[in-house]
N, C-alpha and C positions, 0 to 999 in steps of 0.2 A: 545480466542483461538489464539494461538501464529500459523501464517499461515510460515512452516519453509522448503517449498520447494514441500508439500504432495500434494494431488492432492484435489480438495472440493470435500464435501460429497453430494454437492444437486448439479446436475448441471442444474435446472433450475432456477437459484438464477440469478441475473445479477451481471455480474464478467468483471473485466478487467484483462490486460495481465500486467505484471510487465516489468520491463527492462533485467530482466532474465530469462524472459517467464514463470513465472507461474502465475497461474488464485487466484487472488482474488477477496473479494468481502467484503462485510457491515461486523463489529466485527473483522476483521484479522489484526492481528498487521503486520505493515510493516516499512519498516527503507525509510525515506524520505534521501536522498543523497543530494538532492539540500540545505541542511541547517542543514544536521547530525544528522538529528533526528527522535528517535522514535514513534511510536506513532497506534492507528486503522484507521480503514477507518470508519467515523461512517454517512454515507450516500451511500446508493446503486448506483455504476456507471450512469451515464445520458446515457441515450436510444436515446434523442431528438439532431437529428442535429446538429448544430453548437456549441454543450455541450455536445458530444457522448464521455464517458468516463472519463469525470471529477467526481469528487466526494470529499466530504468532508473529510478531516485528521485533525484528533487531538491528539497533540505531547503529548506526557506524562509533560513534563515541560516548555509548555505554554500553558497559558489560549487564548480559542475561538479555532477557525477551520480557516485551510487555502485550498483554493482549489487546485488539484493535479490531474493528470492524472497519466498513467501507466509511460509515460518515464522519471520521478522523484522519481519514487519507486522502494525499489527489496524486495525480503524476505529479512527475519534476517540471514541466512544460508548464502545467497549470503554476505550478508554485513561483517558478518564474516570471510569470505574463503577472502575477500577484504582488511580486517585490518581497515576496516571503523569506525567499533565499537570502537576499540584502540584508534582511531584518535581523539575522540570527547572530 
């Protein structure tokens, strides 16, 4: 599911906030800004403490997972209205 600014359908899912304010969570594709790339979230936000809100990303065009919070990520919407997607 391309996550493109709508609102989630479960909200008792664990979700973080993007840098554009909207709520993601596990399976949503979102545009990583810190390094231009696309990619899911394919780990549920961290609940626990000193890892509250981190979660796995995996870019479509590299292989493995890099960890990310919300103020690295926006939707694709956002990334677009930004000329971000262009840039890459």
């Amino acid at each position: 599911m391309e996550q493109d600014g709508a609102p989630r359908s479960d909200p008792s899912a664990r979700t973080i906030k993007t840098a554009d304010g909207v709520m993601v969570g596990l399976g949503d594709r979102v545009f990583n800004y810190y390094d231009m790339r696309i990619g899911n979230i394919v780990s549920e936000p961290d609940t626990d403490g000193g890892f509250a809100g981190w979660f796995d990303f995996q870019a479509d065009d590299r292989p493995g997972t890099t960890i990310l919070n919300g103020e690295r990520i926006c939707t694709l919407a956002h990334a677009r209205r930004m000329g971000w997607l262009d840039a890459r």
